[in-house]
Backbone bond lengths (Angstrom), bond angles and torsions (degrees), N, CA, C in turn:
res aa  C-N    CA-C-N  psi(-1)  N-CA   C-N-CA  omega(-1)  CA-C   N-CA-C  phi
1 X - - - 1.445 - - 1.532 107.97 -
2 X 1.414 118.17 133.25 1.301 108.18 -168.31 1.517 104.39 -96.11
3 X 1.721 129.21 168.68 1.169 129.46 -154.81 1.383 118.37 -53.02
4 X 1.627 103.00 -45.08 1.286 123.30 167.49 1.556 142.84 -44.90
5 X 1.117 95.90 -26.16 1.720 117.50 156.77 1.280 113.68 -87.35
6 X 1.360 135.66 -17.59 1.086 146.82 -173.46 1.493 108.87 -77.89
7 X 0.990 106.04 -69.99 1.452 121.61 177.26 1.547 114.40 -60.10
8 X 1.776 120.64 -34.79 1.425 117.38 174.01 1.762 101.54 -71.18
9 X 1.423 130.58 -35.24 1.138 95.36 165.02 1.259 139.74 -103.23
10 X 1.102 120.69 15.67 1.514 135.74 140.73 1.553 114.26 -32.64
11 X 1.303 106.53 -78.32 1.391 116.69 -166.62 2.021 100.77 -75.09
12 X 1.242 130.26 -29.65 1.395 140.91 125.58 1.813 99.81 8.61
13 X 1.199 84.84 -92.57 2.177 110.14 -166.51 1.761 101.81 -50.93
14 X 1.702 101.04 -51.84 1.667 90.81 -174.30 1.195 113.44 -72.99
15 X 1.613 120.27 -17.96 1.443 117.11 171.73 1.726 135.49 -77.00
16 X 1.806 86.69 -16.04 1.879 80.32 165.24 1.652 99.87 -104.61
17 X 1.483 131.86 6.63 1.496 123.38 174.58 1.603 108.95 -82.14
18 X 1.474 112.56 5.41 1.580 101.46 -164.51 1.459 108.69 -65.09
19 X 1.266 113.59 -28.11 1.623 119.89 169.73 1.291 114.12 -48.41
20 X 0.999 105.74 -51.75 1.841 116.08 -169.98 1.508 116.42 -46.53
21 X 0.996 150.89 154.56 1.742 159.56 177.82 1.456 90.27 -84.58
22 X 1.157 137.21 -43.01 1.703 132.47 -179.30 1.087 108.54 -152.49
23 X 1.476 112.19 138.30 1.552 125.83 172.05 1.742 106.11 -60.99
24 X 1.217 112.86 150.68 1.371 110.03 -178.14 2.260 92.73 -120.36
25 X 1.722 90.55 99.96 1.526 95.49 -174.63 1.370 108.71 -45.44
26 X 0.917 139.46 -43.92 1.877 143.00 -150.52 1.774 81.42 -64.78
27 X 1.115 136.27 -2.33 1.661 134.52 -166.11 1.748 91.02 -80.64
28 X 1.607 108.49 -54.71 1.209 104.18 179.06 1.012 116.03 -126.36
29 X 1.245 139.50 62.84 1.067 149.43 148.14 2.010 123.24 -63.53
30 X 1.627 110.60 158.82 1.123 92.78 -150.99 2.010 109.26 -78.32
31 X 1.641 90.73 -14.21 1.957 101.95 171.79 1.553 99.15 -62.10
32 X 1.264 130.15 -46.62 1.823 115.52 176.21 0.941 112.13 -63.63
33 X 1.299 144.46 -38.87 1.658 152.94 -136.34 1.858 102.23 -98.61
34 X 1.806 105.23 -23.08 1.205 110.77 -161.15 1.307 135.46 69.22
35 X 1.809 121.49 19.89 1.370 133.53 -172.47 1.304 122.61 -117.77
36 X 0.794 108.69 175.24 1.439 110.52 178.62 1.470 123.97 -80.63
37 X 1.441 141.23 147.76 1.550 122.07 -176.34 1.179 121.85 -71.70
38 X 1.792 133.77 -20.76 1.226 138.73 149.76 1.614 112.23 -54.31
39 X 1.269 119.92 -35.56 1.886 105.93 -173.15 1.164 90.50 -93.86
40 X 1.429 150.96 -20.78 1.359 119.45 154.11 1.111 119.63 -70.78
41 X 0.884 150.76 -22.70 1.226 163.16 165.16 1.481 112.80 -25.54
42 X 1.644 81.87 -52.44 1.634 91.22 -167.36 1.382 114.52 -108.23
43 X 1.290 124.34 3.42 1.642 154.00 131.22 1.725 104.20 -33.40
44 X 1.133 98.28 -74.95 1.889 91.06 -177.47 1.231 113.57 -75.21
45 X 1.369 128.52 -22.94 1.629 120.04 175.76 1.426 99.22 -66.26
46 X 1.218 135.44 -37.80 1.270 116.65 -152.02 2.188 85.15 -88.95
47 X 1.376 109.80 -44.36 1.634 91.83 -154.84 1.476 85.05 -74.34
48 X 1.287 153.43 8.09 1.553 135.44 146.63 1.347 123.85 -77.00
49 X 1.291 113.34 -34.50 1.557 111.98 157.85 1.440 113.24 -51.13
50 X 1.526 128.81 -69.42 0.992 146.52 -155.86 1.826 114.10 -55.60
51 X 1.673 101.49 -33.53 1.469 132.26 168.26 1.876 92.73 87.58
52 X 1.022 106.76 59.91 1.585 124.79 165.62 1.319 114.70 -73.39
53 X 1.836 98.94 -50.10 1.433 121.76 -160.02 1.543 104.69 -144.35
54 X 1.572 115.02 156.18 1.674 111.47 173.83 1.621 93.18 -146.01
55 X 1.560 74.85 167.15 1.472 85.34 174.50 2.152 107.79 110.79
56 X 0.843 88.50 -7.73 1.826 95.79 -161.84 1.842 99.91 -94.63
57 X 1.615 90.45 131.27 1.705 89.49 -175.97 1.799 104.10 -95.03
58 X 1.477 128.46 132.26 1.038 126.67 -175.74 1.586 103.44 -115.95
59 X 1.179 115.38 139.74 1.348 112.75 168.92 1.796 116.94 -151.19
60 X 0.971 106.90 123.79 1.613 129.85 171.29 1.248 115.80 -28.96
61 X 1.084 179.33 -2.49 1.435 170.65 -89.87 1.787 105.85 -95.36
62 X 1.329 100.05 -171.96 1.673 107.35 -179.15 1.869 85.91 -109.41
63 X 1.006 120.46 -19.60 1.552 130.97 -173.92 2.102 100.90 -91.83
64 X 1.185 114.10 -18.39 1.489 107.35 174.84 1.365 96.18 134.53
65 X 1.383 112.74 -154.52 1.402 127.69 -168.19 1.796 103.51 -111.44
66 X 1.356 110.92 126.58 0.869 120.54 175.68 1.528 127.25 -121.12
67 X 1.580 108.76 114.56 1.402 100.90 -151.86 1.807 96.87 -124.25
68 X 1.605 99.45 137.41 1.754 107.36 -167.68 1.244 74.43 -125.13
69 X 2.185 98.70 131.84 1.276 126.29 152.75 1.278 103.16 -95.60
70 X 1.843 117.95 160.12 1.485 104.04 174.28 1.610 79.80 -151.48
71 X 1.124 121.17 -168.47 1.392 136.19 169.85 1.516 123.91 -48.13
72 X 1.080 123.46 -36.14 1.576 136.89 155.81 1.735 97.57 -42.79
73 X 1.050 122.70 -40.47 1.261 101.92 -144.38 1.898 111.29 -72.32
74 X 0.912 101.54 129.63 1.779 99.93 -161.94 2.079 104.50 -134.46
75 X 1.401 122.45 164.89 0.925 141.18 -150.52 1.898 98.92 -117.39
76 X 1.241 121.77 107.74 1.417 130.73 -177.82 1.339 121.34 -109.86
77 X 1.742 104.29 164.63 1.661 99.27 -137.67 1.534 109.19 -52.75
78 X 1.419 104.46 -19.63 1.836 111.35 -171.85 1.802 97.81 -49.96
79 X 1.630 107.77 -63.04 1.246 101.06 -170.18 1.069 122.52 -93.25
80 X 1.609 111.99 39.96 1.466 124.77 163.09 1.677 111.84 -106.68
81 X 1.543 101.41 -29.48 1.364 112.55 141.50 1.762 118.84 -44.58
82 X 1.094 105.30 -100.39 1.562 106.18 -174.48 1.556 116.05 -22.00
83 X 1.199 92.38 -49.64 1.920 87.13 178.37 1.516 119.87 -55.76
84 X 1.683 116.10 -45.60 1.454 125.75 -179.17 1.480 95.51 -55.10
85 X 1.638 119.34 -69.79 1.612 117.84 -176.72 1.335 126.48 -31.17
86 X 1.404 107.89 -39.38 1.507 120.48 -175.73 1.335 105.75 -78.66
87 X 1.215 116.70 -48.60 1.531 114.96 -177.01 1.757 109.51 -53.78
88 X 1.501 119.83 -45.78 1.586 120.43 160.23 0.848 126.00 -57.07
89 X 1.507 116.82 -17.40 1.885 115.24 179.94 1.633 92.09 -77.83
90 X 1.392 119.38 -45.45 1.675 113.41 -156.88 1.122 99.25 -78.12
91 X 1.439 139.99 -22.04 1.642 144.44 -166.02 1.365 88.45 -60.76
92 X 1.741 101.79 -65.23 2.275 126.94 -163.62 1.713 82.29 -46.35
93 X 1.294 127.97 -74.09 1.234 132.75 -149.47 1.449 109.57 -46.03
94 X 1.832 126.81 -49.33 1.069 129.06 -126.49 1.998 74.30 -107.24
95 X 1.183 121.80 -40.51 1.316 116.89 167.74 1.596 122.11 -57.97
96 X 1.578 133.10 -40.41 1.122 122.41 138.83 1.285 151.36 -46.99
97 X 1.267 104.41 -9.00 1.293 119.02 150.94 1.275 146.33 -86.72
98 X 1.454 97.17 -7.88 1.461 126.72 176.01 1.219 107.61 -104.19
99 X 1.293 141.99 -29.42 1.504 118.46 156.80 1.172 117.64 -102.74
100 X 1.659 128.86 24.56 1.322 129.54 129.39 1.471 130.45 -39.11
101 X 1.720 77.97 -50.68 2.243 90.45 -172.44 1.578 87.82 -80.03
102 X 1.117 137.51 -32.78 1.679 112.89 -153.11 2.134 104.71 -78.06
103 X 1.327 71.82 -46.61 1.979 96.35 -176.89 1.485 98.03 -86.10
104 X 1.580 127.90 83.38 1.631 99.72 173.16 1.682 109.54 -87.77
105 X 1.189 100.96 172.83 1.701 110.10 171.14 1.811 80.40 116.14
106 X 1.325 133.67 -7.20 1.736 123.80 -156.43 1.780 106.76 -92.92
């Protein structure tokens, strides 16, 4: 699965938990997600840098980066943005592809 799917359903999960009183992490954790604990790793550093997501404690070690989600951790308007955008990119896409096949030579 490439990063990019990764991260749409990431921000996906925290966006239908906003109801919820607490995120339940095992939702995205890196055994559901199918990744490794370093590429998630570096999955949430970047969409907490980026301000995708808040709430996430990051910390530096001599052993790497060690990053604790807990119930705080929630999905902000940026990456409530990205998700809407993306969802219009795949709509444009999946319709360009459809009058590819109908009209060929396009």
């Amino acid at each position: 699965m490439n990063n990019f799917t990764i991260i749409y359903r990431i921000l996906r999960i925290l966006e239908k938990t906003m109801d919820c009183d607490e995120l339940d992490t095992d939702m995205i954790s890196p055994e559901v997600l199918g990744i490794s604990q370093n590429r998630w790793n570096a999955i949430m550093e970047m969409l907490s840098d980026e301000g995708y997501v808040k709430g996430l404690s990051i910390r530096q070690t001599i052993a790497g980066t060690h990053i604790c989600t807990g119930g705080e951790t929630r999905i902000t308007l940026k990456g409530l943005e990205y998700l809407e955008d993306n969802s219009i990119m795949k709509k444009a896409a999946g319709i360009a592809r459809g009058i590819k096949e109908i009209v060929p030579g396009i």
